[in-house]
N, C-alpha and C positions, 0 to 999 in steps of 0.2 A: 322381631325377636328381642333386640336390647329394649323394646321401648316396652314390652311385656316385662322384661325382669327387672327391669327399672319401676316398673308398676307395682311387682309383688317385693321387690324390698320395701319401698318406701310403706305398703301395706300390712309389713311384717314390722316397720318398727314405729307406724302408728301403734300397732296391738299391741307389742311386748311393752310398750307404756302402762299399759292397763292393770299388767297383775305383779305384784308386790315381788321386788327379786329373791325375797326370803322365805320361806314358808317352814313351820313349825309342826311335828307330830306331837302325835299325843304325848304325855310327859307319864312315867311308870314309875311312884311313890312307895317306900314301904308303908305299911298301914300302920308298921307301930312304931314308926320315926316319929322325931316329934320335936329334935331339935334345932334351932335357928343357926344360920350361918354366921360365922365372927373371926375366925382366920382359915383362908383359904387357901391351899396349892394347885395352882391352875397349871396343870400339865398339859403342854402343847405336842403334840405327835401325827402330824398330819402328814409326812410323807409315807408314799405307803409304794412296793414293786408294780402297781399298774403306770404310774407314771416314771417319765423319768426325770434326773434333775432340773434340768431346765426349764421342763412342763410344769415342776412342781412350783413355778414361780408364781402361779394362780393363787398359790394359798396365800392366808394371813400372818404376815410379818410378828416375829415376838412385840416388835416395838409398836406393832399397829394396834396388838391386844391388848398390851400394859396402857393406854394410852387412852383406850377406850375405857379400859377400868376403872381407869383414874374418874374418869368421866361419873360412871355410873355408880360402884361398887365404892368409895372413899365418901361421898355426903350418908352414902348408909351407913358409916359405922363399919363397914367387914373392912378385914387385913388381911391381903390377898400378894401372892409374891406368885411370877411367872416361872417355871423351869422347860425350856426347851429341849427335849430328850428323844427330838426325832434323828440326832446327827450324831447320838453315842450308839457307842457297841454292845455295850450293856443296858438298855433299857431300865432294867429291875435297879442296878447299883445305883445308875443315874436317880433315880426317884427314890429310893430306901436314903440315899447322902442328903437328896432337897429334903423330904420328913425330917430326917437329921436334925439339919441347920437351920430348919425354920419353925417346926415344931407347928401345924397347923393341925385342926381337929378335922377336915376334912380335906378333902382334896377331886378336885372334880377334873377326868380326864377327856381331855379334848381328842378324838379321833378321825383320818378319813375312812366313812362305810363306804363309800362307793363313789366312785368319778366316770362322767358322761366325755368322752375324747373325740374333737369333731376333723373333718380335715384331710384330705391326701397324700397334700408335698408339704403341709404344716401341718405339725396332730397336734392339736391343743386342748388344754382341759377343756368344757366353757362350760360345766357346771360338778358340784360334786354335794357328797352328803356328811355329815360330822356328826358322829356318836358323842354324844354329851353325857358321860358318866358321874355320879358322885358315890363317892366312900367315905363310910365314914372310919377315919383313924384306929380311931379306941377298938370299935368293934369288929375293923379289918372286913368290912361288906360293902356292897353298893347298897344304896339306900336311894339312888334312886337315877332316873334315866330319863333321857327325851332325842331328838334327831331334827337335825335342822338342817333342811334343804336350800342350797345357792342355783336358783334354778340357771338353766343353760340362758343364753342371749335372745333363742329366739320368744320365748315367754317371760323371763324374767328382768329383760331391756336393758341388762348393764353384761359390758364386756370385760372379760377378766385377763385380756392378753390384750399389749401392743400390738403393731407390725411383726406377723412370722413370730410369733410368740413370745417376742419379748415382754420383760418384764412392766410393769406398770402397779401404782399403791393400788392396797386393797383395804383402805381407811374405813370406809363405808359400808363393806362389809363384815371385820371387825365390829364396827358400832352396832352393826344390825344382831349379828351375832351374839353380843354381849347383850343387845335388849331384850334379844326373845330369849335365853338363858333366862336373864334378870326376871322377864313379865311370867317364863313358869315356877320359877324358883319361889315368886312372891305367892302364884295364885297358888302353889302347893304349902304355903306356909313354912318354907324355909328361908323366907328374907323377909 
């Protein structure tokens, strides 16, 4: 019996090597937008009542996403400032003050749609989905949308929890995050 389950783990993280931990849906463009991204407010809001605190330590750190921006979004040219508004009481206030104080012409809201919770005597995340919205300022619309899946461990090969669900960095998904944003924002001709 152990030497069978010793068999189908090690078979299970040959495979989950194989397929990409990130996966991207299709991205949904207004048809009559048209213009390029140049200051951006990245609002992060990823806690959501399916989880609970300590579960939610799977997500992406504000410092992991500023970090990765730096990365990606700073040799382009955009001016992008993070607000973290998953931990106010006011949602709306918190985000109407960042508009405020930073004055960016778009703002693209980062969401969790949906979390995969695995586990009995530890429930942990080990995979979830993130609505990636953008609005545009001026015209107070979304202009445009896409979803990006962190698949669970056993197909997407990376663990998003310590021991007992402790915490552990989510750098790497951050980066991946911020790519696939970046690669449809480009191919829709908004960067």
């Amino acid at each position: 019996m152990f030497r069978r389950t010793l068999l189908l783990a090690v078979a299970t993280l040959a495979l989950s090597g194989c397929a990409p931990p990130v996966s991207v849906g299709e991205s949904n463009k207004s048809a009559t937008y048209q213009r390029k991204i140049s200051r951006i407010l990245v609002a992060r809001a990823f806690d959501t009542p399916l989880v609970t605190e300590k579960q939610s330590n799977v997500f992406i750190r504000v410092e992991e996403l500023q970090q990765s921006l730096t990365a990606k979004w700073s040799p382009l040219g955009v001016t992008w400032q993070v607000v973290d508004i998953e931990r106010t009481t006011d949602r709306k206030k918190a985000m109407d003050d960042a508009i405020a104080s930073f004055a960016p012409t778009e703002v693209i809201e980062l969401q969790t749609k949906s979390v995969r919770i695995i586990g009995s005597f530890f429930r942990v995340v080990d995979g979830y989905v993130v609505d990636a919205s953008l609005i545009d300022v001026g015209e107070k619309k979304r202009v445009w949308r896409t979803e990006i899946e962190f698949k669970p461990f056993a197909s997407g090969g990376r663990m998003r929890n310590g021991a007992a669900g402790s915490a552990i960095g989510h750098q790497d998904d951050a980066n991946e995050l911020v790519d696939a944003i970046t690669a449809k924002l480009k191919a829709d001709g908004l960067l």
